[in-house]
Residue frames as qw, qx, qy, qz and C-alpha x, y, z in Angstrom:
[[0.770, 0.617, -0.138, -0.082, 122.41, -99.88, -78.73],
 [0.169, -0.775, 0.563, 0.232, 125.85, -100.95, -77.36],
 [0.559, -0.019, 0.756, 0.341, 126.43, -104.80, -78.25],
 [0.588, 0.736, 0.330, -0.065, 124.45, -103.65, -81.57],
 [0.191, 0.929, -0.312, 0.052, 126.88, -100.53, -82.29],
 [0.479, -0.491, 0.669, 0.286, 129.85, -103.11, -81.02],
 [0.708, 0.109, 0.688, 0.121, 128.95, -105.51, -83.56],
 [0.452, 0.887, 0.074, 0.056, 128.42, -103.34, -86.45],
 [0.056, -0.921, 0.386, 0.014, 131.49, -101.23, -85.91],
 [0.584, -0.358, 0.716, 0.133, 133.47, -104.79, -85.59],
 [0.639, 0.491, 0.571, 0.155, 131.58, -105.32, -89.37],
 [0.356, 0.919, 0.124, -0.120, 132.87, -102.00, -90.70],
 [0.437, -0.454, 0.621, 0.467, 136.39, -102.74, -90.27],
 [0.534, -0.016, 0.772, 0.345, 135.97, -105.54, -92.41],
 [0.490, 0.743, 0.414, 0.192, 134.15, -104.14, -94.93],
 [0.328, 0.937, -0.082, -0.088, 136.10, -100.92, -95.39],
 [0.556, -0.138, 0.613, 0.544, 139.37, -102.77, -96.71],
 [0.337, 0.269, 0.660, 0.616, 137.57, -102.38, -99.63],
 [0.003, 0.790, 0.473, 0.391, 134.93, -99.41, -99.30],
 [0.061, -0.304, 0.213, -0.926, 134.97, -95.59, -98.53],
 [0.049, 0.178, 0.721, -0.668, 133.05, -94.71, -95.41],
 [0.443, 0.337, 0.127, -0.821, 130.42, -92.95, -97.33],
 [0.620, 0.113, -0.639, -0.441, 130.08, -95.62, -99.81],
 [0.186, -0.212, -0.885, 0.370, 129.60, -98.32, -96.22],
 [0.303, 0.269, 0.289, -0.867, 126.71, -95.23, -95.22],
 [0.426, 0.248, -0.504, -0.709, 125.45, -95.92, -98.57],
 [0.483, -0.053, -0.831, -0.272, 124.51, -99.72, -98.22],
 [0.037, -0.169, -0.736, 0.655, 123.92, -99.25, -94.68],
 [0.261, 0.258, 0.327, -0.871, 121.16, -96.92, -95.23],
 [0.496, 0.280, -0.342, -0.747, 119.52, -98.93, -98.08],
 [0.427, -0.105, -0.897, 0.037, 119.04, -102.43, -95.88],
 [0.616, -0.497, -0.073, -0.606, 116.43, -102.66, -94.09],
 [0.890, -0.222, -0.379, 0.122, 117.69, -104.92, -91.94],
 [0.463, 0.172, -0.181, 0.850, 120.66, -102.49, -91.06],
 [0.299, -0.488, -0.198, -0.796, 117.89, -99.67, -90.85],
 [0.649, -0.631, -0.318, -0.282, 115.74, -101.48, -88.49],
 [0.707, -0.330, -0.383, 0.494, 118.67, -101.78, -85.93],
 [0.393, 0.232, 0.030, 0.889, 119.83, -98.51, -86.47],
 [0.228, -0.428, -0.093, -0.870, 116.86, -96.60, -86.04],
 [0.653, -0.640, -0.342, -0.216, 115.52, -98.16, -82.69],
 [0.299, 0.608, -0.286, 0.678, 116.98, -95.76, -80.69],
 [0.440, -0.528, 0.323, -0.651, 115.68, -96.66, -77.55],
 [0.060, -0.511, 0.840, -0.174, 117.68, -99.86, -76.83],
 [0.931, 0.012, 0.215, -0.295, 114.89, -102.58, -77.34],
 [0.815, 0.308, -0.486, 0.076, 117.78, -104.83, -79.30],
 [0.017, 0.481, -0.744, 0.464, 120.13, -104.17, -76.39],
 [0.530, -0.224, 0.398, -0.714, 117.21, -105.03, -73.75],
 [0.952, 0.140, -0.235, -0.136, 116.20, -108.45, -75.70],
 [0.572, 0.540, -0.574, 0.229, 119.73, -109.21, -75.90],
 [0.013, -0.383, 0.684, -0.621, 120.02, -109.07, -71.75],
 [0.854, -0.152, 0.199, -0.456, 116.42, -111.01, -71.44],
 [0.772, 0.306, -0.557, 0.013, 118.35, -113.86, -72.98],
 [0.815, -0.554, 0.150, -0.078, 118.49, -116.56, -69.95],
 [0.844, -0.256, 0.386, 0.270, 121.99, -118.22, -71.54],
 [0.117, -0.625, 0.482, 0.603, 125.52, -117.08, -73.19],
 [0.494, 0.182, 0.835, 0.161, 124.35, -119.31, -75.91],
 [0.290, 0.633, 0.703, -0.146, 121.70, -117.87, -76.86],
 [0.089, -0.923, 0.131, 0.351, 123.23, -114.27, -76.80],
 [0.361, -0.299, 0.754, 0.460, 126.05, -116.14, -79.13],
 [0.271, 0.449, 0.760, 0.383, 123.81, -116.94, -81.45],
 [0.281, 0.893, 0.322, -0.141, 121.93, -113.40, -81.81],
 [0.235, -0.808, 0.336, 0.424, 125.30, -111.92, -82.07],
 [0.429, 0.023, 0.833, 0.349, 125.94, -114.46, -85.04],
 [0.369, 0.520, 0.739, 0.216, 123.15, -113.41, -86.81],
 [0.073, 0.946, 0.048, -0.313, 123.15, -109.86, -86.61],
 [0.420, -0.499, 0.580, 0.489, 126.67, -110.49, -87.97],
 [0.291, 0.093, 0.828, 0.470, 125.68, -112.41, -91.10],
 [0.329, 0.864, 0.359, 0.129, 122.57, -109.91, -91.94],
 [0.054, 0.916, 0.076, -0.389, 124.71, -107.28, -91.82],
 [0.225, -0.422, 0.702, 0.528, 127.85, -108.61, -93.83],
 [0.529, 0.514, 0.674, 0.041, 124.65, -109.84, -96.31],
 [0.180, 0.902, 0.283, -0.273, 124.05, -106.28, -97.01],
 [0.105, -0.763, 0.516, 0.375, 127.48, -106.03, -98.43],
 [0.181, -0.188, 0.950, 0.173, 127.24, -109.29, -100.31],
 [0.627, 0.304, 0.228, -0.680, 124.17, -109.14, -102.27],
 [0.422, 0.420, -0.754, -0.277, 125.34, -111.49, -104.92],
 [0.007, 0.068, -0.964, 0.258, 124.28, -114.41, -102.06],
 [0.471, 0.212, 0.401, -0.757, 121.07, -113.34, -101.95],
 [0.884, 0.278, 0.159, -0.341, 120.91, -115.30, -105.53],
 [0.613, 0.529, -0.570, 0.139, 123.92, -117.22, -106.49],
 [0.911, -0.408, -0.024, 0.044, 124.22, -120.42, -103.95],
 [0.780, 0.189, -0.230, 0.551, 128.06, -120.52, -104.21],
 [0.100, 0.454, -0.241, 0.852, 128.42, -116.95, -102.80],
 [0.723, -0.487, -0.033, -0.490, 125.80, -117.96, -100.19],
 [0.896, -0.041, -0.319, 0.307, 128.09, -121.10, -99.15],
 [0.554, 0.366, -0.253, 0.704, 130.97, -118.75, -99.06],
 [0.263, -0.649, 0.001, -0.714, 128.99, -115.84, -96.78],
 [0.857, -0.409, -0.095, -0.300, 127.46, -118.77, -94.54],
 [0.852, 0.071, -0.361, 0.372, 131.24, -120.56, -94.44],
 [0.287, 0.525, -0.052, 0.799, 132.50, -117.30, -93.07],
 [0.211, -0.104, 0.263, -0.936, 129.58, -115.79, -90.89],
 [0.530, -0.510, -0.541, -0.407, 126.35, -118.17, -90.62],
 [0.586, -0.407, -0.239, -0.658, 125.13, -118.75, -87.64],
 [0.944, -0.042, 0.327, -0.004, 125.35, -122.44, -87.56],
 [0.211, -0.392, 0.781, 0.438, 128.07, -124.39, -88.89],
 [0.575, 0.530, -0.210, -0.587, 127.01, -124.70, -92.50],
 [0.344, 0.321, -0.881, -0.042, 129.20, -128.24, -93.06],
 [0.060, 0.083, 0.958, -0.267, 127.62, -130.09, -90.00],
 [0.269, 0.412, 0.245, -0.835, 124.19, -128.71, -91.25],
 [0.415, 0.562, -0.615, -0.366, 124.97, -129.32, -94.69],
 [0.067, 0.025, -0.982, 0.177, 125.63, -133.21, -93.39],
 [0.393, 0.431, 0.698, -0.415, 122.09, -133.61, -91.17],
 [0.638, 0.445, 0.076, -0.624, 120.15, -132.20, -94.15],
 [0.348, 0.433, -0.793, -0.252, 122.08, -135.25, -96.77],
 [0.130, -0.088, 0.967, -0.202, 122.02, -137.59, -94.00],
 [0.507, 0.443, 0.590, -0.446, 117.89, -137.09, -93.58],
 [0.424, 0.531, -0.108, -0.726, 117.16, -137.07, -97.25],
 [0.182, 0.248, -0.951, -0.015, 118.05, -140.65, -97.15],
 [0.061, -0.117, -0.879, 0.458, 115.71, -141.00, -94.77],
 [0.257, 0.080, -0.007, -0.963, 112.75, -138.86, -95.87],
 [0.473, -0.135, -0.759, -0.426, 110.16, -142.01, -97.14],
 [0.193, -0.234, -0.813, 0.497, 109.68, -142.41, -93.61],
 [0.112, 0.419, 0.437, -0.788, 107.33, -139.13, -93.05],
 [0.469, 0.692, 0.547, -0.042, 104.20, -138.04, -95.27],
 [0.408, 0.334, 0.473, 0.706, 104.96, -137.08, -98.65],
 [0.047, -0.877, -0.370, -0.302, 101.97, -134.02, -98.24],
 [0.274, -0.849, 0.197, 0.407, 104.87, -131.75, -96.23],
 [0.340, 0.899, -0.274, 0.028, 107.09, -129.43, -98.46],
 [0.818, 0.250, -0.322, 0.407, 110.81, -131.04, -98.35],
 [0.086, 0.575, -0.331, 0.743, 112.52, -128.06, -96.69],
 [0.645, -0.475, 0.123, -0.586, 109.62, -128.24, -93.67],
 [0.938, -0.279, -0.194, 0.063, 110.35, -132.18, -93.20],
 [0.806, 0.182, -0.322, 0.462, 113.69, -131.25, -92.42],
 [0.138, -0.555, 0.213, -0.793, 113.24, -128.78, -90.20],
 [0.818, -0.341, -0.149, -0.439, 110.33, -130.44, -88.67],
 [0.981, -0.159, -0.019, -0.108, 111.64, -133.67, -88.46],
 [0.777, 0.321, -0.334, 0.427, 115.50, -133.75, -89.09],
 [0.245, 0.450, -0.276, 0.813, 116.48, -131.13, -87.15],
 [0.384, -0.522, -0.750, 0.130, 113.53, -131.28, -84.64],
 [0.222, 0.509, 0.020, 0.831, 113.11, -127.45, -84.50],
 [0.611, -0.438, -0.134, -0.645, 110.06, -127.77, -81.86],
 [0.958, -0.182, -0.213, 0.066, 111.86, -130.53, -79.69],
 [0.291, 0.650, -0.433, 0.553, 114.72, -128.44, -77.71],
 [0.546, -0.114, -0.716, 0.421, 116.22, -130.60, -74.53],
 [0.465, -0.391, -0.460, 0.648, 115.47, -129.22, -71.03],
 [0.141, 0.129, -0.128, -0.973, 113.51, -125.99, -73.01],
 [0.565, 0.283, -0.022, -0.775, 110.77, -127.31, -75.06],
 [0.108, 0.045, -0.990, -0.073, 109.76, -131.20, -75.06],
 [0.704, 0.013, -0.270, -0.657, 106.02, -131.89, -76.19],
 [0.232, 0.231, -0.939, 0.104, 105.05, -135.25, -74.27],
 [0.047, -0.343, -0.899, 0.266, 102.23, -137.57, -72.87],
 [0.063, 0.767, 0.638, 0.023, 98.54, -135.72, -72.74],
 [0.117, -0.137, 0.226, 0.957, 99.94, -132.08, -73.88],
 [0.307, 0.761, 0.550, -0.157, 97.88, -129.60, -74.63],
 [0.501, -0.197, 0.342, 0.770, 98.99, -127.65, -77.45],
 [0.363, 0.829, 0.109, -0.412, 98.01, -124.61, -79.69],
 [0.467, 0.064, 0.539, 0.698, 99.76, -125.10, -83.10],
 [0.368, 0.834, 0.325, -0.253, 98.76, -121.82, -84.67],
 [0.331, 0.708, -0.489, -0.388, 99.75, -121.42, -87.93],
 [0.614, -0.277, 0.738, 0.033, 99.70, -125.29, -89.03],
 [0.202, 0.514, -0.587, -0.592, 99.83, -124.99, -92.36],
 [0.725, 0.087, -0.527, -0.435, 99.39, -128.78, -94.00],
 [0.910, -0.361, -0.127, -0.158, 99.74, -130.41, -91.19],
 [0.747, 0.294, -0.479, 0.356, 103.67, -130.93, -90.09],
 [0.020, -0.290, 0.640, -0.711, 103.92, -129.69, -86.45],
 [0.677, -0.244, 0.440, -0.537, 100.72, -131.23, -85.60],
 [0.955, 0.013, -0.273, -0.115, 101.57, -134.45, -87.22],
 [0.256, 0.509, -0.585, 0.577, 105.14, -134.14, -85.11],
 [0.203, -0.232, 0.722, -0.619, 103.71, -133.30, -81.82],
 [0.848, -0.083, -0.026, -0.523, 100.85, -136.19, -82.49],
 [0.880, 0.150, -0.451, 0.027, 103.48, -138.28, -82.62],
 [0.452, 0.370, -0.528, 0.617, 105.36, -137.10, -79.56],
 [0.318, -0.257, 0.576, -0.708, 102.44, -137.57, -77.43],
 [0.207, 0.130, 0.970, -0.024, 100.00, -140.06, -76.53],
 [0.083, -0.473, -0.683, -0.551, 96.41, -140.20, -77.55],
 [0.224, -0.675, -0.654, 0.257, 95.02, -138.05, -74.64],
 [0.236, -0.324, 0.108, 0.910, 97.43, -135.09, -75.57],
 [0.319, 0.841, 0.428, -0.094, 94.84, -132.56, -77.46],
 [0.356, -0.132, 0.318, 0.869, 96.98, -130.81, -80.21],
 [0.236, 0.879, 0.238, -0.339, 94.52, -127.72, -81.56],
 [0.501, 0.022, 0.551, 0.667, 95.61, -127.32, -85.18],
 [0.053, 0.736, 0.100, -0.668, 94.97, -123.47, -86.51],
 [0.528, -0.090, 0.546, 0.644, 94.87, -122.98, -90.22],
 [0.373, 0.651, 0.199, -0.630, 92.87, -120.14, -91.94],
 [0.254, 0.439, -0.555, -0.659, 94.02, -121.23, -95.69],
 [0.800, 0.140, -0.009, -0.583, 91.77, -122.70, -97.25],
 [0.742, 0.451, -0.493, -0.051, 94.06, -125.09, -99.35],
 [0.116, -0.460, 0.737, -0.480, 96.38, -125.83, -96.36],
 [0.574, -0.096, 0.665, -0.468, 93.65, -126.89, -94.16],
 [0.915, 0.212, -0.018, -0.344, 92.30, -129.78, -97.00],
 [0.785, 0.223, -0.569, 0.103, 95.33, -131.39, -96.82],
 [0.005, -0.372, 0.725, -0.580, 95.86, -130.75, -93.08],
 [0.790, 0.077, 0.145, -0.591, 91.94, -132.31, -93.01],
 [0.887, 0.340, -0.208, -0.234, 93.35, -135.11, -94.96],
 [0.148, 0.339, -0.795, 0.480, 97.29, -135.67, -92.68],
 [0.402, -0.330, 0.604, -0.605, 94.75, -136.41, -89.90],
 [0.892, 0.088, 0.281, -0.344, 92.60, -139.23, -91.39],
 [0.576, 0.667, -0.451, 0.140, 95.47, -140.57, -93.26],
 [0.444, 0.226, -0.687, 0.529, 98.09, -141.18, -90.65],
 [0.569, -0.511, -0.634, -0.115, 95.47, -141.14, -87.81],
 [0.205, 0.346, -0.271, 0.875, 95.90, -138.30, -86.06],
 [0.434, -0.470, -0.768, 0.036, 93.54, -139.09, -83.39],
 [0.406, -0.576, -0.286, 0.649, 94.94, -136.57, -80.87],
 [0.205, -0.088, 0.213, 0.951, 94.81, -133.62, -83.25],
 [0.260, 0.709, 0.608, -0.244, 91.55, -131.35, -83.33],
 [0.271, 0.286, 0.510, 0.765, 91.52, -129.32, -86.80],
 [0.002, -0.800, -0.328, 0.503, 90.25, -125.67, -86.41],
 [0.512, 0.514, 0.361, 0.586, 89.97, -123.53, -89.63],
 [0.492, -0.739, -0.193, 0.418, 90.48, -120.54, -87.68],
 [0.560, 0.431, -0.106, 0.700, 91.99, -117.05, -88.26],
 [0.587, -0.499, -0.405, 0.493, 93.61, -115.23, -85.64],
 [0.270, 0.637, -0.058, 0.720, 94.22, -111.29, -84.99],
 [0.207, -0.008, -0.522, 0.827, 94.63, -108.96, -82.34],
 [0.430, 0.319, 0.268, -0.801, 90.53, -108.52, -82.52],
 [0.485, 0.389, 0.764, -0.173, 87.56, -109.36, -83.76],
 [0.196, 0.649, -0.264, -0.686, 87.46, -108.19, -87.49],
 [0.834, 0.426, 0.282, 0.207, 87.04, -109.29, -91.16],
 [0.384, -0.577, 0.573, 0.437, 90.32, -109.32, -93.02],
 [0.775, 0.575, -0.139, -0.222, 91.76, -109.75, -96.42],
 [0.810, -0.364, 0.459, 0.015, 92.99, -112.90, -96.10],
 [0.470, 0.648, -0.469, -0.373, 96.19, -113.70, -98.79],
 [0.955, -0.183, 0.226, 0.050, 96.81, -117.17, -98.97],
 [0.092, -0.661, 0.617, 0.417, 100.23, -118.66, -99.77],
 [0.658, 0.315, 0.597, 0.333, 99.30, -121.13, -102.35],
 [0.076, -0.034, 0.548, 0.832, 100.31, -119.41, -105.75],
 [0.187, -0.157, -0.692, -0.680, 97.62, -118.11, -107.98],
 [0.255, -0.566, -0.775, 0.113, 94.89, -117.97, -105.11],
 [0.043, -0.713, -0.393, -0.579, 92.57, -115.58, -104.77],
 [0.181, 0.161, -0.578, 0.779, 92.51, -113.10, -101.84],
 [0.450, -0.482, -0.737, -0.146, 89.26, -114.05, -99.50],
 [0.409, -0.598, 0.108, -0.681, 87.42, -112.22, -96.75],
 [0.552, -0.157, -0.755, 0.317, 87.99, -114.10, -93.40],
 [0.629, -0.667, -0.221, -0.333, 86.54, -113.41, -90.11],
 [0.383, 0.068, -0.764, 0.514, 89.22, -113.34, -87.03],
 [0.691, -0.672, -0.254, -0.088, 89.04, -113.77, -83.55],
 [0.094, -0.709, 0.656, -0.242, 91.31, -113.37, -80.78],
 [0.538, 0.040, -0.842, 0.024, 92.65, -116.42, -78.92],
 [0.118, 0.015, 0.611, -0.783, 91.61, -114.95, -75.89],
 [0.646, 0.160, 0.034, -0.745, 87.88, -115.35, -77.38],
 [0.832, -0.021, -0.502, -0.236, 88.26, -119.03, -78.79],
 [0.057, -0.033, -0.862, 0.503, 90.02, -120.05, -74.74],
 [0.338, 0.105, 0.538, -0.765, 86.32, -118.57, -73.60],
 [0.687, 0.190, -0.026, -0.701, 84.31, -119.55, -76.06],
 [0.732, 0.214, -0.636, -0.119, 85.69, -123.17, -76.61],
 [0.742, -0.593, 0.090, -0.300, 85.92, -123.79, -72.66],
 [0.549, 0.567, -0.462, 0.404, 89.59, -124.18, -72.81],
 [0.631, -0.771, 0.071, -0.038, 90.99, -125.37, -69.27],
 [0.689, -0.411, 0.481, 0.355, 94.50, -125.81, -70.15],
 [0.636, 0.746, -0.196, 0.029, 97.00, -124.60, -72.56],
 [0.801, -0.459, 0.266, 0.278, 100.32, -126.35, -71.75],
 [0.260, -0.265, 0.411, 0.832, 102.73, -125.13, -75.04],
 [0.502, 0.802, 0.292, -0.141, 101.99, -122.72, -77.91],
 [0.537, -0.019, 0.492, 0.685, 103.88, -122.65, -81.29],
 [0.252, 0.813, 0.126, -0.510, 103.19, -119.72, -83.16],
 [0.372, -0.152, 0.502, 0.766, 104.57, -119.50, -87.01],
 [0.376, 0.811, 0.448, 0.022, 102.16, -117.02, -89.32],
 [0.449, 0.642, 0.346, 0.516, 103.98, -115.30, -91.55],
 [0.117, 0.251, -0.250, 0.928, 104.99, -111.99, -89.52],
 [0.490, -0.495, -0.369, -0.616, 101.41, -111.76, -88.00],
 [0.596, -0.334, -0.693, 0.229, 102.54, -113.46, -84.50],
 [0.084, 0.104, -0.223, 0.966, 102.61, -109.75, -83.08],
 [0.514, -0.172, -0.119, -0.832, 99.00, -108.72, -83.62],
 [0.741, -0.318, -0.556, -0.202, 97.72, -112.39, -82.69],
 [0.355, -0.171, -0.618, 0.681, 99.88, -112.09, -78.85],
 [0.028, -0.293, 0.041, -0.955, 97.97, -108.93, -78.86],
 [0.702, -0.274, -0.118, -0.647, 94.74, -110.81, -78.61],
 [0.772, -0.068, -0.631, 0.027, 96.26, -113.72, -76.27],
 [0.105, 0.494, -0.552, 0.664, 97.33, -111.81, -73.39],
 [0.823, -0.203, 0.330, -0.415, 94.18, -113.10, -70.67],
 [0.976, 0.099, -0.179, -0.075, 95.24, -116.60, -72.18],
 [0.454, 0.569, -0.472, 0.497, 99.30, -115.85, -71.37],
 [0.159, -0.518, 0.576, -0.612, 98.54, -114.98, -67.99],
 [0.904, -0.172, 0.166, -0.353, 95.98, -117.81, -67.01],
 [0.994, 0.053, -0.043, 0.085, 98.14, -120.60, -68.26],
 [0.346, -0.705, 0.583, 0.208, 101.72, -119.70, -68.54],
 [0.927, 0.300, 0.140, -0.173, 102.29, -121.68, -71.57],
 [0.540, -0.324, 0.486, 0.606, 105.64, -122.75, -72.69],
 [0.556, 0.802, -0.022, -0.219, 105.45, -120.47, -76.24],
 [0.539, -0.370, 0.494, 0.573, 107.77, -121.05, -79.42],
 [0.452, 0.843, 0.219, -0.193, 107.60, -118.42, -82.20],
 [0.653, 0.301, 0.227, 0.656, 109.27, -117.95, -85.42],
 [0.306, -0.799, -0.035, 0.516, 110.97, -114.30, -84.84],
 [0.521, -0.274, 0.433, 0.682, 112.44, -114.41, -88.00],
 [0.265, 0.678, 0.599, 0.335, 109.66, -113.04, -90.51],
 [0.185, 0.258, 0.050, 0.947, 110.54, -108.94, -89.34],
 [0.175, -0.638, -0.417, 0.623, 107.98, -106.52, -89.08],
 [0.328, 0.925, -0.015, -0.190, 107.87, -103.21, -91.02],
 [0.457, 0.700, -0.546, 0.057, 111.90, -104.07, -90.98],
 [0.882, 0.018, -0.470, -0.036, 113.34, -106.80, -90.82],
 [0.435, 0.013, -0.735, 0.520, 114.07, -108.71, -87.27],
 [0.290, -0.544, 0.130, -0.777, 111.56, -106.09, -85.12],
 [0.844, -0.340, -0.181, -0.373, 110.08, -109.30, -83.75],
 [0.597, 0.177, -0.612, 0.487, 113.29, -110.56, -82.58],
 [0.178, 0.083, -0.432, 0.880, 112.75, -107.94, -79.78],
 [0.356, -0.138, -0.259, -0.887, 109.28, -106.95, -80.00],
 [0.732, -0.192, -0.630, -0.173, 107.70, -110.67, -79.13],
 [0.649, 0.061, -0.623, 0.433, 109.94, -110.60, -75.31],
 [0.067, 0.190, -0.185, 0.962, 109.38, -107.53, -74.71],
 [0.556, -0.245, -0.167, -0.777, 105.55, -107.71, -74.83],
 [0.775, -0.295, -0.556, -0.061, 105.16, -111.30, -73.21],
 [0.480, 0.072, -0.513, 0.708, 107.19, -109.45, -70.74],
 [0.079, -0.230, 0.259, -0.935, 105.03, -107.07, -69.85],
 [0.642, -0.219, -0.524, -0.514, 102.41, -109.39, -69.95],
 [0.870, -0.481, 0.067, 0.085, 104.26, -111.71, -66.57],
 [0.428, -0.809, 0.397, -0.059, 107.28, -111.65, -65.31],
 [0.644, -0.424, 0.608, -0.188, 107.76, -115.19, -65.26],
 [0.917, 0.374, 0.042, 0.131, 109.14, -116.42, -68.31],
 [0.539, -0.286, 0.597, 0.521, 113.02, -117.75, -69.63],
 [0.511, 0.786, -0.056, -0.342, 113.79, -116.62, -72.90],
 [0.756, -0.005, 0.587, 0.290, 115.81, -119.04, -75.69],
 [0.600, 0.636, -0.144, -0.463, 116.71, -118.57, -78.83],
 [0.538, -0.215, 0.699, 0.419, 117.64, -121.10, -81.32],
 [0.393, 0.692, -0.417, -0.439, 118.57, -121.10, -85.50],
 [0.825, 0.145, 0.535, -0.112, 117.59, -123.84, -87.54],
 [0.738, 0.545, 0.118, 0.381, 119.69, -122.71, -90.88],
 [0.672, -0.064, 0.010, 0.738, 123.17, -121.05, -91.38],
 [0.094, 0.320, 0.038, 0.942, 121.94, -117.76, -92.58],
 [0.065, 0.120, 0.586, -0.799, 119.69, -117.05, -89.50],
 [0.651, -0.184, -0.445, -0.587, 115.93, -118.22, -91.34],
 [0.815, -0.272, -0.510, -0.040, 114.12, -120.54, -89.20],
 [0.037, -0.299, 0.538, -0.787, 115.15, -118.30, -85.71],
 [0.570, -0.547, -0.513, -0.335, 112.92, -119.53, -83.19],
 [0.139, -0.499, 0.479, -0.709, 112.26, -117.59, -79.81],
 [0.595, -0.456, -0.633, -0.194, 111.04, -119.79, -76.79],
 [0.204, -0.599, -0.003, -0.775, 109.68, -118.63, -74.03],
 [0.564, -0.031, -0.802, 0.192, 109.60, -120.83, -71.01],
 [0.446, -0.779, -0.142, -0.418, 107.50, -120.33, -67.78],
 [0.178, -0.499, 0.685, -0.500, 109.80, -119.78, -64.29],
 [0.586, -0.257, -0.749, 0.173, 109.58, -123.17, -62.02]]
């Protein structure tokens, strides 16, 4: 727990200008986010922190641990955008001004890409290129890709466009609603190279109560698989990158991917930023396990918004 317990302890100064210790104990012990660092007592934040391949990277976790914990003291941001400006001007992440810019600049520019993605997502997707990191993670020519967790259709209409037509993008979506307009991105905007799998994933074979995120939708019995069961049963020779974004669930689905991890060595990029029982677990949790899985991976991390949402961990196989 040391760079943890530095960083904190470098956050309690500042906060007790204005609070008693016991009243800093107080908020401390009633964030989960605070909590979850606190109580893993057996250095897994530390141990992430040192898998990190570049000072960058390690800059940026330190950045964010910073700004959840000065959150926790600043709850007023949590709904009042001006105090969120101020928090983010202060302690994001990212610079919040040159951010602030790219997201103006592209909203100029938005007519270009397919109305059927959520605003927020094209800019993520597409402004910011979240899934498109130099000399880390570049989708290109006949790729083979897992996109699990492809929602309506905006990372596999991305990486259809960042490869050619031989590249086989494998588009995962177990909601129902999702997949009819991710069924409908492909014949639309000819997504030739993209194969559409209604598909839910777990760490086993099991039926599940499946919640969807459309509003107002019923919860549905679903059948998973592992991925390790659709590589064998779909005669998979080649997995060349996997993106992973479900909703906190990317834990239990590695669980069932591990034979597929070691055979291929895929270049992997998961959202880390969805928690666990408390929030961040996966920050550490995800590195740790693909570690024990092989050796032979680099570990990235990069932050697509100012208050540390949209964290994405990539995983890169050794040369």
């Amino acid at each position: 727990m040391e760079k943890i317990n530095k960083i904190f302890n470098e956050c309690r100064t500042i906060v007790s200008k204005n609070l008693s210790k016991e009243e800093i104990e107080k908020i401390e012990n009633n964030d989960n986010f605070i909590k979850a660092m606190k109580e893993e007592n057996n250095n897994s934040f530390d141990v992430f922190y040192n898998m990190l391949e570049e000072s960058y990277s390690k800059d940026l976790f330190e950045k964010i641990v910073r700004y959840r914990y000065m959150l926790a003291f600043n709850k007023n941001a949590y709904t009042n955008s001006k105090e969120k400006i101020k928090l983010s001007i202060k302690y994001g992440s990212i610079n919040i001004f040159s951010w602030g810019l790219k997201r103006f600049l592209f909203a100029l520019q938005k007519y270009k890409y397919p109305k059927e993605i959520e605003n927020f997502l094209l800019f993520y997707i597409f402004g910011l290129e979240q899934y498109n990191i130099k000399n880390i993670f570049e989708v290109n020519n006949d790729s083979v890709i897992f996109d699990v967790g492809a929602w309506k259709g905006d990372t596999a209409y991305f990486f259809s466009k960042k490869c050619n037509d031989n590249a086989k993008i494998y588009a995962f979506e177990p909601d129902k609603n999702a997949y009819e307009t991710l069924k409908f991105m492909k014949e639309k905007y000819k997504l030739n190279n993209v194969i559409l799998k209604n598909v839910l994933f777990s760490n086993k074979k099991e039926t599940i109560d499946f919640v969807s995120m459309t509003p107002d939708t019923p919860t549905v019995k679903m059948d998973a698989i592992t991925i390790d069961e659709f590589v064998e049963n779909d005669n998979i020779e080649r997995i060349d990158y996997l993106k992973m974004d479900v909703e906190g669930a990317e834990m239990h689905i590695f669980e069932g991917a591990v034979n597929t991890i070691k055979k291929f060595r895929p270049s992997i990029a998961v959202a880390v930023y969805h928690g666990g029982e408390l929030f961040m677990e996966d920050f550490y949790k995800v590195p740790i396990f693909i570690k024990k899985i092989t050796e032979n991976y680099e570990y990235y991390l990069r932050t697509f918004s100012p208050w540390g949402g949209e964290t994405i961990l990539f995983c890169i196989p050794k040369k």
